[in-house]
Structures are given as structure tokens and as C-alpha cells.
ZAKE-987205 format. One record per atom (N, C-alpha, C): residue in three letters; x, y, z. Coordinates in steps of 0.1 Angstrom, whole numbers, padded with zeros to 4 digits, always signed. Example, Ala and Ser with C-alpha at 12.3 -4.5 7.8 and 13.67 -1.06 7.14 Angstrom:
ZAKE-987205
Ala+0132-0057+0078/Ala+0123-0045+0078/Ala+0132-0033+0078/Ser+0128-0022+0071/Ser+0137-0011+0071/Ser+0129+0000+0079/
//
This chain:
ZAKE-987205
Unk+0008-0012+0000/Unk+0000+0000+0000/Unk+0009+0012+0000/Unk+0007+0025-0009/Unk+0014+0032-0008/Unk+0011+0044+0000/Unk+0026+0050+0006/Unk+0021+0054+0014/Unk+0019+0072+0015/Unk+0010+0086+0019/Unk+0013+0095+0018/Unk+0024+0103+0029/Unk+0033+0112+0023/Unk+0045+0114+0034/Unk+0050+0129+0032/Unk+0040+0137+0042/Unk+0041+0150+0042/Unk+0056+0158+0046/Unk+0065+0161+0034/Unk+0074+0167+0032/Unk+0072+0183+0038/Unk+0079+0189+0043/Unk+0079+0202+0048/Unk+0094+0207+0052/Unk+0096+0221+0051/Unk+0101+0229+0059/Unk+0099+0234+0071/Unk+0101+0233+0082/Unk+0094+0242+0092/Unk+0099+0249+0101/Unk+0097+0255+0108/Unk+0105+0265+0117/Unk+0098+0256+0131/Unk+0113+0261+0143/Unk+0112+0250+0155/Unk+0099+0249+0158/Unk+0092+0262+0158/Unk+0072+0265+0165/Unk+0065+0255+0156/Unk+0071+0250+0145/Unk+0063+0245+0138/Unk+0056+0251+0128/Unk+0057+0260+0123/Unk+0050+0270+0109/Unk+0061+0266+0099/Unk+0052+0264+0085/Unk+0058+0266+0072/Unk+0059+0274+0065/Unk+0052+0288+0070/Unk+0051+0301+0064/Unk+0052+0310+0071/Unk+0055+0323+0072/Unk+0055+0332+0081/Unk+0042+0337+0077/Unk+0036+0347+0085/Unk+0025+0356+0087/Unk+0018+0360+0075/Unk+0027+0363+0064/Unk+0024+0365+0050/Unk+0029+0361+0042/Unk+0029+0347+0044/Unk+0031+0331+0037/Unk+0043+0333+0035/Unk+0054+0343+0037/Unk+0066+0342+0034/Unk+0077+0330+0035/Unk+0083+0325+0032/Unk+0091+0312+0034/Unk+0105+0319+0033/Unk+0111+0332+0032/Unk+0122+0333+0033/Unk+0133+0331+0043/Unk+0128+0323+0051/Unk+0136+0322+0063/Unk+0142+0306+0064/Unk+0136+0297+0053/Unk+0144+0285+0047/Unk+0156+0282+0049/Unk+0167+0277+0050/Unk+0179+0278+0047/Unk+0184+0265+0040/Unk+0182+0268+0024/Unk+0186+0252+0019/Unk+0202+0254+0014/Unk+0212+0244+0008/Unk+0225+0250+0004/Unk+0225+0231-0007/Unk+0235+0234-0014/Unk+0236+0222-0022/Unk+0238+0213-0016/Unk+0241+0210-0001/Unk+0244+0199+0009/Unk+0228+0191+0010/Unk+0221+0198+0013/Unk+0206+0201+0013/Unk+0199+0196+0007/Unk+0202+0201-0006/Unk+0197+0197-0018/Unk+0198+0184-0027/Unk+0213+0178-0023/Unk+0213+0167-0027/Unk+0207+0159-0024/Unk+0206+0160-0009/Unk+0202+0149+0000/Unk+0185+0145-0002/Unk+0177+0154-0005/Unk+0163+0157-0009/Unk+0164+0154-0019/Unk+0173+0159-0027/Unk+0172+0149-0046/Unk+0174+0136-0046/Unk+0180+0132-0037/Unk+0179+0116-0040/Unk+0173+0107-0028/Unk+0163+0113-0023/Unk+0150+0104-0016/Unk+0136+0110-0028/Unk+0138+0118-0030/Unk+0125+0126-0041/Unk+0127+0115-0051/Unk+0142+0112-0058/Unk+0143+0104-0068/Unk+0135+0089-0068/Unk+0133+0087-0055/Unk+0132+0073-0052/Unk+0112+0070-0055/Unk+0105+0086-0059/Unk+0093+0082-0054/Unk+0086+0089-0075/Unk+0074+0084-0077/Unk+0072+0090-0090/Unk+0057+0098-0083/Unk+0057+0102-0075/Unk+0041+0108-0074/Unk+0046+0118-0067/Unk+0038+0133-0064/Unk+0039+0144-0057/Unk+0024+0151-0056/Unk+0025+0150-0044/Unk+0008+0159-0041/Unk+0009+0170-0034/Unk-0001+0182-0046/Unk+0002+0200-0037/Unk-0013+0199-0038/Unk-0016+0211-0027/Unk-0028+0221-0029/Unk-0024+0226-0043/Unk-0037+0229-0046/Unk-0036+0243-0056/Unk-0023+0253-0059/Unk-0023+0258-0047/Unk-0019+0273-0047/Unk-0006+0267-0049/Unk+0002+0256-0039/Unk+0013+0249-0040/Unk+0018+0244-0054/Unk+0012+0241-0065/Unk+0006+0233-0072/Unk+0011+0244-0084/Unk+0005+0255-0083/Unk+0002+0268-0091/Unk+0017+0271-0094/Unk+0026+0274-0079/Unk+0035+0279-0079/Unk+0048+0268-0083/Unk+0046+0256-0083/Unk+0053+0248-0090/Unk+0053+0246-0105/Unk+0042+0245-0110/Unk+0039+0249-0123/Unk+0045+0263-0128/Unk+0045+0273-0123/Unk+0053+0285-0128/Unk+0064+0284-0133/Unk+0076+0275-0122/Unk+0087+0272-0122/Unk+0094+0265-0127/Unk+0088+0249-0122/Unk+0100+0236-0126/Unk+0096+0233-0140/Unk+0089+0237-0146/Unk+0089+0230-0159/Unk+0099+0237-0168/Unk+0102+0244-0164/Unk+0115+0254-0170/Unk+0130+0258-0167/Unk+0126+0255-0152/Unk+0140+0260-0146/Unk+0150+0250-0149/Unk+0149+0239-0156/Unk+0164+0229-0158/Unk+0168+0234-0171/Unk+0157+0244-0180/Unk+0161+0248-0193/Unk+0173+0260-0196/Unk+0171+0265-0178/Unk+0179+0280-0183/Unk+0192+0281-0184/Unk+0196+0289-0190/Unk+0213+0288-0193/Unk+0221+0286-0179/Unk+0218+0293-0165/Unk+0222+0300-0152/Unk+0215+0290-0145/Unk+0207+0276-0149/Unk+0202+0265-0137/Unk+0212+0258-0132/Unk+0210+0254-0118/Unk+0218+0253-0111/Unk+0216+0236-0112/Unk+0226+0229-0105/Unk+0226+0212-0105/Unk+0212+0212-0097/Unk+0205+0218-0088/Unk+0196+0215-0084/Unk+0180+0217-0097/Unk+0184+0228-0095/Unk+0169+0234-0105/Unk+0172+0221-0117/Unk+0186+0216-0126/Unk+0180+0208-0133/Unk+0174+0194-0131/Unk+0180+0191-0117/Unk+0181+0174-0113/Unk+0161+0178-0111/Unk+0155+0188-0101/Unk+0144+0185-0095/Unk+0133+0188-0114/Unk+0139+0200-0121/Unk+0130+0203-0131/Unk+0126+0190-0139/Unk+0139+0175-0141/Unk+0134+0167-0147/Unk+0126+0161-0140/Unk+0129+0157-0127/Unk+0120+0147-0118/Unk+0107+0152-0123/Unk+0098+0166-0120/Unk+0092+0171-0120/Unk+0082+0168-0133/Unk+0090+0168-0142/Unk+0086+0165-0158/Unk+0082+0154-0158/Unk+0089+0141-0154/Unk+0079+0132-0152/Unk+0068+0123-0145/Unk+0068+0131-0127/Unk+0065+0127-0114/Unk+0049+0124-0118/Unk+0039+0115-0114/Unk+0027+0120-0114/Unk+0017+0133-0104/Unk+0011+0141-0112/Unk+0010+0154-0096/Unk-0004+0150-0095/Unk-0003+0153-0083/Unk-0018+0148-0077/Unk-0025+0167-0073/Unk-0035+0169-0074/Unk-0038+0183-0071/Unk-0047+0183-0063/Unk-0050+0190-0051/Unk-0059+0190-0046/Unk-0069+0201-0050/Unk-0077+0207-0055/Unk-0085+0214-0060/Unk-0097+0217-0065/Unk-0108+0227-0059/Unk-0118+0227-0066/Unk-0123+0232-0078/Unk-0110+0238-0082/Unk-0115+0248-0095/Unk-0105+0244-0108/Unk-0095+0234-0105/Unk-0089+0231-0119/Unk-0098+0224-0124/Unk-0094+0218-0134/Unk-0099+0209-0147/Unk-0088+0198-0147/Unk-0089+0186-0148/Unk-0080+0176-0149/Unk-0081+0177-0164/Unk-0089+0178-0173/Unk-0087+0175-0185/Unk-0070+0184-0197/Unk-0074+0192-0188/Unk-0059+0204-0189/Unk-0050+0205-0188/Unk-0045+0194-0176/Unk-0032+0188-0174/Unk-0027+0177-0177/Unk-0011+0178-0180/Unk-0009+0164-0183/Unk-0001+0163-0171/Unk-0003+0146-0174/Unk+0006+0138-0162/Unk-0002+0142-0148/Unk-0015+0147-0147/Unk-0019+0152-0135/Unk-0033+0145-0134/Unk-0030+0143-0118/Unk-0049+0139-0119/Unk-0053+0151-0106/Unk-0069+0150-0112/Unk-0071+0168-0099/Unk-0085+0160-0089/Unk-0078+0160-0078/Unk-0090+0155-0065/Unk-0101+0163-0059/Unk-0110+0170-0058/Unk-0122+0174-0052/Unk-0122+0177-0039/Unk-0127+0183-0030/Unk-0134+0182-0019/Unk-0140+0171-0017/Unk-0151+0175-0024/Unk-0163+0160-0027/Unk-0160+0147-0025/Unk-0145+0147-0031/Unk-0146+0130-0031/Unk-0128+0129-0027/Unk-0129+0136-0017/Unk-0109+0133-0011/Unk-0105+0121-0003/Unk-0115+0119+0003/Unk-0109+0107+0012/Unk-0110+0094-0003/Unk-0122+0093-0005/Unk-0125+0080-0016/Unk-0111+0083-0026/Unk-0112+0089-0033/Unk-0099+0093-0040/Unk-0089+0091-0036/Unk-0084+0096-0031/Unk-0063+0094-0020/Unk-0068+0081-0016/Unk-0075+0071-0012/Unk-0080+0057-0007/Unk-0077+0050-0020/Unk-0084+0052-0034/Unk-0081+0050-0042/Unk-0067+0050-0046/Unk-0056+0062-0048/Unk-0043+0064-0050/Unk-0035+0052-0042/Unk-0040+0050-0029/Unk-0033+0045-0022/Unk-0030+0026-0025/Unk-0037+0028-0026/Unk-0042+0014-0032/Unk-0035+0009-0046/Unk-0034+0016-0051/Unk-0026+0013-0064/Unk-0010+0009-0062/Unk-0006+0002-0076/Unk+0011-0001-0072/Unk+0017+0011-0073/Unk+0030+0015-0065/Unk+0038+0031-0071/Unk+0045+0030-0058/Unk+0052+0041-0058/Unk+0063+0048-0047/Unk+0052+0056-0039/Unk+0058+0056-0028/Unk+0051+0069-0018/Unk+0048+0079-0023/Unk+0041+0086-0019/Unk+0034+0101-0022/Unk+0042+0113-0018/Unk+0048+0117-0022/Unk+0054+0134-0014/Unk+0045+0140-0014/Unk+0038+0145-0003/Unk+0030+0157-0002/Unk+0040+0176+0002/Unk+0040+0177-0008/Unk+0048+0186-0009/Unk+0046+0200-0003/Unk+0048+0210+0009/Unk+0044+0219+0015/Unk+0032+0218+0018/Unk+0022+0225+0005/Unk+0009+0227+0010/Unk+0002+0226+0021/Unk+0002+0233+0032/Unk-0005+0235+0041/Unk-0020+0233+0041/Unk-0026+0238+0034/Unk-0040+0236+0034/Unk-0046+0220+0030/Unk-0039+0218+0023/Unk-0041+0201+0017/Unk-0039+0192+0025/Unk-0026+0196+0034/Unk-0021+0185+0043/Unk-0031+0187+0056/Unk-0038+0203+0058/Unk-0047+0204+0067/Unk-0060+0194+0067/Unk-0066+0193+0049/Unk-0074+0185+0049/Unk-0070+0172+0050/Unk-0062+0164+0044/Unk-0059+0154+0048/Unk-0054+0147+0061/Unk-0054+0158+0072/Unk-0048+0154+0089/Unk-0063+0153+0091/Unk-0075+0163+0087/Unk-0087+0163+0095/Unk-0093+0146+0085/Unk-0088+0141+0079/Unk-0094+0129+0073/Unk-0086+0114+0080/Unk-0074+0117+0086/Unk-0064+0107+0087/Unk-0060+0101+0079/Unk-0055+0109+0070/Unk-0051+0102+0059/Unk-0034+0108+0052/Unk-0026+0111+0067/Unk-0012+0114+0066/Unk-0001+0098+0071/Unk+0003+0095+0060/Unk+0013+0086+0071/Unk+0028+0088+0075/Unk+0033+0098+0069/Unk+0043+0099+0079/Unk+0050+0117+0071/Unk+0056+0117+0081/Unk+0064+0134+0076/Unk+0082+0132+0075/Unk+0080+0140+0067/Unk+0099+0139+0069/Unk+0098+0154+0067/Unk+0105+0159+0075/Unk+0108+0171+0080/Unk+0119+0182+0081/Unk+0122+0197+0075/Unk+0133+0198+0077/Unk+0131+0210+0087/Unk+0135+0205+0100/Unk+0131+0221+0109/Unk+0145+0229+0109/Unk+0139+0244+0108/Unk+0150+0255+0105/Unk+0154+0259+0118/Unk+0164+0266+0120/Unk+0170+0268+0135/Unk+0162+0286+0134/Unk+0152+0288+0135/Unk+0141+0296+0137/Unk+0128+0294+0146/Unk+0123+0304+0153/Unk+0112+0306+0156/Unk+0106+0315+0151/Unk+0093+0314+0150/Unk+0088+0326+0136/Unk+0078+0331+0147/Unk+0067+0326+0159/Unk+0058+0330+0167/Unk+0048+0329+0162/Unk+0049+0334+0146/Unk+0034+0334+0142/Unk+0035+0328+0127/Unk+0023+0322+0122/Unk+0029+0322+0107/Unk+0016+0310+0102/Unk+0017+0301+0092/Unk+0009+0294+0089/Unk+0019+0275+0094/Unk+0005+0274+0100/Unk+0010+0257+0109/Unk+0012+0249+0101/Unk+0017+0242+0102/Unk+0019+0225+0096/Unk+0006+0218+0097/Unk+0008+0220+0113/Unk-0003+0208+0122/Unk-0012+0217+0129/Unk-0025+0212+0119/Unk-0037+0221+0122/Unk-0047+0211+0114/Unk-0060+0206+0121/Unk-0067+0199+0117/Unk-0067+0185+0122/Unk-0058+0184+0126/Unk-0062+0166+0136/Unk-0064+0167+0147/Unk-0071+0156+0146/Unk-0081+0154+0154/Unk-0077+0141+0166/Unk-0076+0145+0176/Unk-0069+0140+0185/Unk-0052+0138+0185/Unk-0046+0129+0194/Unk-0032+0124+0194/Unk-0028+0113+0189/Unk-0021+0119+0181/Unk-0012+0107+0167/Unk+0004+0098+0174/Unk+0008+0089+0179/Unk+0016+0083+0180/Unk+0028+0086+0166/Unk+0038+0086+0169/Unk+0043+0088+0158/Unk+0060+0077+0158/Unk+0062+0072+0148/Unk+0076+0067+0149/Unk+0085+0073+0140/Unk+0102+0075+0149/Unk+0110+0082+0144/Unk+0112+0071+0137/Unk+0121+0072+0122/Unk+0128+0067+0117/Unk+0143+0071+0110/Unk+0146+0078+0112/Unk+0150+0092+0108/Unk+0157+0104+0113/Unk+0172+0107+0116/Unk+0170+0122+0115/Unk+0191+0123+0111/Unk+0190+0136+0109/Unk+0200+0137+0102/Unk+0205+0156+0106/Unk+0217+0160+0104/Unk+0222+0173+0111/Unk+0225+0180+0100/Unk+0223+0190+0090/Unk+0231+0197+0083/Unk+0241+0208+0085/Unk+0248+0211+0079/Unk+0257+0221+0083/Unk+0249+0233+0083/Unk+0242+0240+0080/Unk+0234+0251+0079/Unk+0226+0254+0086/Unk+0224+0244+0101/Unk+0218+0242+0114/Unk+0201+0234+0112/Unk+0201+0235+0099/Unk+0190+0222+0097/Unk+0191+0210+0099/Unk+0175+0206+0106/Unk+0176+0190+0112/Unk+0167+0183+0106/Unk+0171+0174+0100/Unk+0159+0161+0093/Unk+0154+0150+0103/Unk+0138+0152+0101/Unk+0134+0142+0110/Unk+0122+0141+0101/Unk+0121+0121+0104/Unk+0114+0111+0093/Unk+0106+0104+0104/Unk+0092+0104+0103/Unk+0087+0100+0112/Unk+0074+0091+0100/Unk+0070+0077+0111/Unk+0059+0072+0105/Unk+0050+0072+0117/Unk+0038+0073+0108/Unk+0023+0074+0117/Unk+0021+0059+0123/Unk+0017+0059+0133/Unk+0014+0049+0146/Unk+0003+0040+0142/Unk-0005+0037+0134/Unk-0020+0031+0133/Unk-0028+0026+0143/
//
């Protein structure tokens, strides 16, 4: 069964965005980068919100093309090109996209139940807060792998918002970067 595995950045309080969704307070470096390029490599699906979704579309489908892309921008723009994207959204059209399937409100738990069920690699659920919100209020997260930033933000947009009671969680996972970022891989308890 495959599984969904909420990827994030987050600051120690636990926010992925600051107050006006800003993410500038990130701190990735090519050390970083590799190491996310080659667990990303290992999976062919990636699920955003919309808005997550929107802003990836701007980007990766181009950024491995430009003269000035970096080893990163091209290693992630190809993954990208071929990954299946899962969308969470009420207002796209699947007919529009390729390589994309687009999930509803209406029918999210049945759907991702469906996804899961099929043969494939794990799911990256990629930032998107709001998506990952609906899917905590459904239980339908199995595990996070995490990069917390040596920040406290106070205020900002949560990770963990929408579950519903206490989740057991197992480490599996964690790792130190020079940049004072800490990786932590956790799976959900059942």
C-alpha cells in the first residue's frame, strides 16, 4: 500500500510560512539539496494544494532549461517532468493537465484511498498546508519527513492544524546539516 508522506520545511514552533506566507527564512544550500534529490528520486508521485501546485507549475517545468540552472533546478525540473501530480483542488480541470490527476473536496478521502491502493512509490505531499490540513482532519497522513530550520517565527501558517486527537508517531530518521538544519522522518502509529 502506498504510502502519503508530508514533506515540509518548518521553523522550530512548527509553521511553514510566516504571517504573509513568506518562506524566506528557509535555509537550503547544495548539501541540502542533494540529499532531498535523492529520496525525491526514489518516489514517481507528488501531491500540492492548488496554490502549492500553481507555484510549482510557474517554475519547474523550465527551470532545468535555463542557461544559469543550477545542479539543483535541473536534477528537480526533470523529476518534476515526469513525477505523477496529484492536485488538490476545486476549481482546476484535470482535462488540462498532463501527467496530472485533480481531486475534489467532494470525493478526497475516496480518491487518495483509491491512489493508495494502487502499485507506485510513496506520495510526497509537498508543502501545501491547506491540503495537508485536509488530509490530517481525514487521517489520511502517514508519515512526515521534516526539515526544521533553526528559527522561531511566533506566528505564521501551521503545519499541524486539523487533527483530530493524538497521533503516536515513529521516528525513523533524522540527520544534522551544516546550515543548522535538522531532518526528522517520522511514521504514523495506526
Amino acid at each position: 500500500m502506498r504510502k502519503i508522506i508530508s514533506f515540509a520545511h518548518i521553523s522550530l514552533d512548527g509553521f511553514v510560512a510566516g504571517p504573509a506566507r513568506e518562506m524566506n527564512w528557509i535555509k537550503v544550500d547544495e548539501e541540502l539539496f542533494d540529499h532531498i534529490s535523492d529520496r525525491i528520486g526514489q518516489t514517481n508521485a507528488a501531491l500540492y494544494g492548488r496554490v502549492t501546485y500553481d507555484m510549482m507549475e510557474g517554475y519547474w517545468p523550465h527551470a532545468g532549461k535555463e542557461p544559469d540552472a543550477s545542479k539543483h533546478d535541473r536534477d528537480h525540473s526533470q523529476w518534476y517532468s515526469t513525477a505523477h501530480k496529484i492536485v488538490l483542488s476545486n476549481t482546476l480541470k484535470e482535462a488540462e493537465l498532463e501527467n496530472t490527476t485533480v481531486i475534489n473536496e467532494s470525493n478526497l478521502a475516496e480518491k487518495i484511498n483509491e491512489l493508495k491502493q494502487q502499485q507506485g512509490s510513496e506520495i510526497l505531499l509537498f508543502g501545501s498546508p491547506s491540503a495537508t490540513h485536509a488530509l490530517h482532519r481525514l487521517n489520511l497522513v502517514d508519515g512526515y519527513w521534516l526539515f526544521v530550520n533553526p528559527i522561531i517565527l511566533g506566528e505564521g501558517v501551521p503545519l499541524f492544524a486539523g487533527i483530530a486527537g493524538r497521533k503516536n508517531l515513529k521516528l525513523i530518521a533524522t540527520r544534522a546539516f551544516t546550515r543548522g538544519v535538522t531532518e526528522l522522518s517520522f511514521t504514523v502509529e495506526k
